[in-house]
FIBADREN-744258 format. One line per 2 residues: for each residue x, y negated, z of N, C-alpha, C. Coordinates in Angstrom, 1 decimal, decimal comma. Example, Ala and Ser with C-alpha at 12.3 -4.5 7.8 and 13.67 -1.06 7.14 Angstrom:
2
13,2/5,7/7,8/12,3/4,5/7,8/13,2/3,3/7,8  12,8/2,2/7,1/13,7/1,1/7,1/12,9/0,0/7,9
//
This chain:
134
-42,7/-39,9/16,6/-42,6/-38,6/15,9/-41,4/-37,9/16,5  -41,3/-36,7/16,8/-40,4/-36,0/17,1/-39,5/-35,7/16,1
-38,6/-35,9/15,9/-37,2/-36,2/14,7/-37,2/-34,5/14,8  -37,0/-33,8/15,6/-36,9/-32,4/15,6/-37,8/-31,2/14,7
-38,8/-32,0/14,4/-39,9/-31,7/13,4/-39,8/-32,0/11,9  -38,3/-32,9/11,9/-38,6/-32,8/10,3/-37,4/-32,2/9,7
-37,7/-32,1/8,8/-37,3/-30,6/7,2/-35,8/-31,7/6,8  -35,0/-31,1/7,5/-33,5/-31,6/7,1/-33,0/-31,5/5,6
-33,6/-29,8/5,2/-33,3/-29,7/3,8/-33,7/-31,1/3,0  -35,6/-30,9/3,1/-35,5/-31,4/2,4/-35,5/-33,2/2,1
-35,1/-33,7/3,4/-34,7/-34,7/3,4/-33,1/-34,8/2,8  -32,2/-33,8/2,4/-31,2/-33,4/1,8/-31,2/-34,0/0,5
-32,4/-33,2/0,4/-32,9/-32,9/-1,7/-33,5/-33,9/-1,8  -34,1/-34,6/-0,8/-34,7/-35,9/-1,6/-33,8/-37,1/-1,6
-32,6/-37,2/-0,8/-31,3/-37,8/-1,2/-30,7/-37,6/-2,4  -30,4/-36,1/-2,7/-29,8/-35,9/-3,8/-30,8/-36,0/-5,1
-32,2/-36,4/-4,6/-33,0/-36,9/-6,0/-32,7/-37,8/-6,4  -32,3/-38,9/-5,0/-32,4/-40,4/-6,0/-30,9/-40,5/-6,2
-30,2/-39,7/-6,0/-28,8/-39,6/-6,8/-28,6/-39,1/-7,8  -29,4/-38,4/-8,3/-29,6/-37,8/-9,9/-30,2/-38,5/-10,4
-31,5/-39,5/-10,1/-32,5/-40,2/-10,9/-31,2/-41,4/-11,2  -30,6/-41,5/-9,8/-29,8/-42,5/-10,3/-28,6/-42,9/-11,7
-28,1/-41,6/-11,7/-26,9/-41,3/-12,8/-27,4/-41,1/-14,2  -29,1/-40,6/-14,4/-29,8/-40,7/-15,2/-29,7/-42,3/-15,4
-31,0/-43,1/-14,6/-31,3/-44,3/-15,1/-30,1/-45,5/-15,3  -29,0/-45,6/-14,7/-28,2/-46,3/-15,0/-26,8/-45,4/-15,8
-27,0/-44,7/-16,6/-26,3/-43,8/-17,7/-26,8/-45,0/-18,9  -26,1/-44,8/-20,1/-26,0/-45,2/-21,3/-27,3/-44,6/-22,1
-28,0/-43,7/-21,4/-29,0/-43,1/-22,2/-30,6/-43,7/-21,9  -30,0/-44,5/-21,0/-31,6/-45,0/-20,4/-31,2/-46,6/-20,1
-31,0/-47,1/-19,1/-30,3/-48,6/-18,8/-29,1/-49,1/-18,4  -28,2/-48,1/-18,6/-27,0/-48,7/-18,1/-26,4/-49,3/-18,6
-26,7/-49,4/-20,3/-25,6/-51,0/-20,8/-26,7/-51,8/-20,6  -27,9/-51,9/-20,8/-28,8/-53,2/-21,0/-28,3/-54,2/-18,8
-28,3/-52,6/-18,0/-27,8/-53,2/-16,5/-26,6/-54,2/-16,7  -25,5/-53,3/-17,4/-24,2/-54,6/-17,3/-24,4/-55,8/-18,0
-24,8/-55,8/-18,8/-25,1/-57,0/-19,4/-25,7/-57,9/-18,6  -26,8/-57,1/-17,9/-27,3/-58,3/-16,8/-27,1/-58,9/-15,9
-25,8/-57,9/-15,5/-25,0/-58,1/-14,4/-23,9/-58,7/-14,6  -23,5/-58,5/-15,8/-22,0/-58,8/-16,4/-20,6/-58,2/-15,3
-21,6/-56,9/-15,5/-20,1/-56,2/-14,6/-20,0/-55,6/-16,4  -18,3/-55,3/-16,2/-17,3/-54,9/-17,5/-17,3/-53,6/-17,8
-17,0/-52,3/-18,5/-16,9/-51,1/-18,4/-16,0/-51,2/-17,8  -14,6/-51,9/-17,8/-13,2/-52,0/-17,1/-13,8/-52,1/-15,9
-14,5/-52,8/-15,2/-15,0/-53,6/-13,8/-15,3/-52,2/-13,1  -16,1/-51,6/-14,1/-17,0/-50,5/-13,6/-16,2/-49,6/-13,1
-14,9/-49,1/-14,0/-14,0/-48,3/-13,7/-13,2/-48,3/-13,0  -13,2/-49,7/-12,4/-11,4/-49,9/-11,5/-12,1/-49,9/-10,2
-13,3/-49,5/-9,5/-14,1/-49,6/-8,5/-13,4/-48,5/-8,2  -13,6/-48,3/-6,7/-13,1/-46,6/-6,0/-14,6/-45,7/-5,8
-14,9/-45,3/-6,4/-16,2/-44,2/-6,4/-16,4/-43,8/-6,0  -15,3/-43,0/-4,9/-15,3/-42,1/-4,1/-16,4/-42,7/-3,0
-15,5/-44,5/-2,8/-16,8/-44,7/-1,6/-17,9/-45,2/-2,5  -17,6/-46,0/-3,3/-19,2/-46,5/-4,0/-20,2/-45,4/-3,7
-20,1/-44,2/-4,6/-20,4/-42,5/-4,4/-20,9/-42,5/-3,0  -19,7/-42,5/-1,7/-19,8/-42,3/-0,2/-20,8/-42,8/0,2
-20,9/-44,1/0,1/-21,7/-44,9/0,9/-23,3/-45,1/0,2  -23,2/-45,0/-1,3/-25,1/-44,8/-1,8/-25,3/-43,6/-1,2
-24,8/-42,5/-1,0/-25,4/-41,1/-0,7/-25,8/-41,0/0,6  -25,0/-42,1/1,7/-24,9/-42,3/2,8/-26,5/-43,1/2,9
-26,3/-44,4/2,4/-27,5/-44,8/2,2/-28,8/-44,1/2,1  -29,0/-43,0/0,7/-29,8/-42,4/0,4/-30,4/-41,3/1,3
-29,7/-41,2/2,2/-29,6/-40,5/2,9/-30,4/-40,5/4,4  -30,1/-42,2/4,2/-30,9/-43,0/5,4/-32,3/-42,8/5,1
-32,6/-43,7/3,8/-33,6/-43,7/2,9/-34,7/-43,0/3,6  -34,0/-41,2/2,7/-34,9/-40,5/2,7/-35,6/-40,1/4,5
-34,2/-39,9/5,7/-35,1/-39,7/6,8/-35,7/-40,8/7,3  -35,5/-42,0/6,6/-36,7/-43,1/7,2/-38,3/-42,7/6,4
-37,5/-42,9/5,5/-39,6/-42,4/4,1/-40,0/-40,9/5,2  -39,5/-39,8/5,7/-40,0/-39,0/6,1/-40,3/-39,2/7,4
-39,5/-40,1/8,0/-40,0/-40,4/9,2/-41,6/-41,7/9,2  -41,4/-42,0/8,3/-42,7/-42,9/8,0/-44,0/-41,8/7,9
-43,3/-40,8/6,6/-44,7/-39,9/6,3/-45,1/-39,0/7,5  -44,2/-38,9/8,4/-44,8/-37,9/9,5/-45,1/-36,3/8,7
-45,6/-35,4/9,6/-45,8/-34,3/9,2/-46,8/-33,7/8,4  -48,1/-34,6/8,6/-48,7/-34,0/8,2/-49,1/-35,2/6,6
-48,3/-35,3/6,0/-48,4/-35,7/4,3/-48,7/-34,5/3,5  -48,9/-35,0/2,3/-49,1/-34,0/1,5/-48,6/-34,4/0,2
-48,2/-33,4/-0,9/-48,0/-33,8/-2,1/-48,4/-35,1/-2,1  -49,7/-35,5/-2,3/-50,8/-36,2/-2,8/-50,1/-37,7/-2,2
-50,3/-37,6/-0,4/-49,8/-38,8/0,4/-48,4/-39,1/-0,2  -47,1/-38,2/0,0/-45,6/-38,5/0,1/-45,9/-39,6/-1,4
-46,3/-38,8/-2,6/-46,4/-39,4/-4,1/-47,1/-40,8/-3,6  -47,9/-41,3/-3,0/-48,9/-42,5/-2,8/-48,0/-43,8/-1,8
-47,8/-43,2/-0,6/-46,4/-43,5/0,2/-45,4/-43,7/-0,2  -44,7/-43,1/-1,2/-43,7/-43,5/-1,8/-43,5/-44,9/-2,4
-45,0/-44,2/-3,3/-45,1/-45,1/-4,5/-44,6/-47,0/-3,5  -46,1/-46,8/-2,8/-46,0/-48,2/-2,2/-45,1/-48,6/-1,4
-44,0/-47,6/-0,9/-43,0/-48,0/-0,2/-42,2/-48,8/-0,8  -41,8/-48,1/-1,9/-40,5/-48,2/-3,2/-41,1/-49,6/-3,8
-42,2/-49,8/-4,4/-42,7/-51,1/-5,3/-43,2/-52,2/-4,3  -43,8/-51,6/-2,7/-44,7/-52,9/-2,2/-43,4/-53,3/-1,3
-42,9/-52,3/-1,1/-41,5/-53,0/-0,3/-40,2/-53,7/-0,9  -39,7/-52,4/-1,2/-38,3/-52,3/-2,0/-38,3/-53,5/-3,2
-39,4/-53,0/-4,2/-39,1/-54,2/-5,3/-39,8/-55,3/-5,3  -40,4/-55,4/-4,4/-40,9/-56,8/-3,9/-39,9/-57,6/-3,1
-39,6/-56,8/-2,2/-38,0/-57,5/-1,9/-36,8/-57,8/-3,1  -36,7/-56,9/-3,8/-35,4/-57,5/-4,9/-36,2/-58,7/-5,7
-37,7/-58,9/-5,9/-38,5/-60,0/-6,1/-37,9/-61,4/-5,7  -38,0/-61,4/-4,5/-37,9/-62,5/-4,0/-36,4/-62,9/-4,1
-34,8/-61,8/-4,1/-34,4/-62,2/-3,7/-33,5/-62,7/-5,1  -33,8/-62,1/-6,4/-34,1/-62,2/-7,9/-34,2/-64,0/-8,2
-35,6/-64,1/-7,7/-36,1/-65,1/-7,5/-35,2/-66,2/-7,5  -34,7/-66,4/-6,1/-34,0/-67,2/-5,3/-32,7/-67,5/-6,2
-32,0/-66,2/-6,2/-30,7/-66,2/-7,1/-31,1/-66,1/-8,8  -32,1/-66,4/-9,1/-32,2/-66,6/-10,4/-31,6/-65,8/-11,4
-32,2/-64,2/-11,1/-31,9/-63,2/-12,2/-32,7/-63,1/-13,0  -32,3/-62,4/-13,9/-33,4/-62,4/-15,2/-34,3/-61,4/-14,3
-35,4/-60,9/-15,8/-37,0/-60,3/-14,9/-36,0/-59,0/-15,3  -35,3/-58,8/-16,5/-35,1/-57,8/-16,6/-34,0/-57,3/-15,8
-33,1/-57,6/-15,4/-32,4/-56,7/-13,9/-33,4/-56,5/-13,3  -34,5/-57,3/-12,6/-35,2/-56,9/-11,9/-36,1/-55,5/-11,8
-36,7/-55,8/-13,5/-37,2/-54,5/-13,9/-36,4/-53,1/-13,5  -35,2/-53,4/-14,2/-34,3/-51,9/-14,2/-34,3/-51,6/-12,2
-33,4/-52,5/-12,3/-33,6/-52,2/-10,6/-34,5/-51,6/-9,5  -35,8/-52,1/-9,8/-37,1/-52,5/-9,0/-37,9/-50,9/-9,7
-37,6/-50,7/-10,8/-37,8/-49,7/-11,4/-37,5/-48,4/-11,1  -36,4/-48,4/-10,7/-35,6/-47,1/-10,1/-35,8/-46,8/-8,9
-35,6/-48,1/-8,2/-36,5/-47,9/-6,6/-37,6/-47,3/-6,7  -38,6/-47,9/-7,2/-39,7/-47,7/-6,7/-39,7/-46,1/-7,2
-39,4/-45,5/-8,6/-39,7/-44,0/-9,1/-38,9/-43,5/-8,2  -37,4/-43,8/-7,8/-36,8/-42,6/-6,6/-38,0/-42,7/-5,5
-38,4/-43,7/-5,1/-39,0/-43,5/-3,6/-40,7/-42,4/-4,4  -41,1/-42,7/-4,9/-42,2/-41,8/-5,3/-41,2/-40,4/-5,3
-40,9/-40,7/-6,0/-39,8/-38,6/-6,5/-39,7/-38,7/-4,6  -38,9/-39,0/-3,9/-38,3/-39,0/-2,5/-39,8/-38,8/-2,0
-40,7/-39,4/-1,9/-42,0/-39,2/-1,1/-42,9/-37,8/-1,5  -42,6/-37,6/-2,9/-43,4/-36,1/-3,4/-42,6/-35,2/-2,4
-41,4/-35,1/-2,7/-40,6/-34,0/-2,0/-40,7/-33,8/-0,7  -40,8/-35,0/0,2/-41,0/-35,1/1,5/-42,4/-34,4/1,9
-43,3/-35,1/1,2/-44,3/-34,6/1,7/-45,1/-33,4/1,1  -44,3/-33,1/-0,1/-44,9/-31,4/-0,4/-44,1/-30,4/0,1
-42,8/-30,9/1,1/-42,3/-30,2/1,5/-41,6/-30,6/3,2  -42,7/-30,2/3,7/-42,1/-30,9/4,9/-42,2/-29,8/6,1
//
């Protein structure tokens, strides 16, 4: 695929989706204390982190993310595909990978859940965008 052909925006916005979905889902209003607990990271822990890069480097990441999912979906996706593509990128890949590696290291199901959960809905949200807007 010719890199030159794809929608920079919105490979942008679909970065900055799974950074909103993010601050939602691991916020106090949806899973973020049930996450520490599973994690047994501290509020203290949480806060003495430097953000700036934590912040730097997920956005960096997400950023990757999104021009790989768009470079997967190619141009011609559609609402319909990006939402389908997503879907199975984010759950048949993504959380099947934190599956195994869960597994291995013996986390509970529920980090798994929370985790594996957020993947897979940002990569759906990431794949709608991509491909209804490409």
């Amino acid at each position: 695929m010719d890199i030159s052909t794809l929608n920079l925006l919105a490979i942008g916005v679909s970065a900055l989706s799974s950074f909103v979905l993010g601050g939602l889902w691991y916020s106090p209003l949806l899973f973020g204390k049930a996450w520490m607990k599973e994690t047994g990271i501290t509020e203290e822990a949480a806060k003495s982190q430097n953000m700036a890069k934590v912040f730097g480097f997920a956005f960096i990441a997400s950023l990757v993310i999104a021009f790989n999912l768009a470079m997967f979906l190619g141009n011609s996706s559609t609402l319909a595909t990006g939402i389908i593509y997503g879907f199975l990128a984010g759950f048949g890949w993504v959380a099947m990978s934190f599956a195994i590696n869960d597994l291995f290291e013996q986390r509970s199901f529920k980090l798994f859940a929370i985790n594996a959960g957020y993947h897979t809905i940002g990569f759906t949200i990431m794949g709608a965008i991509l491909g209804a807007w490409h």
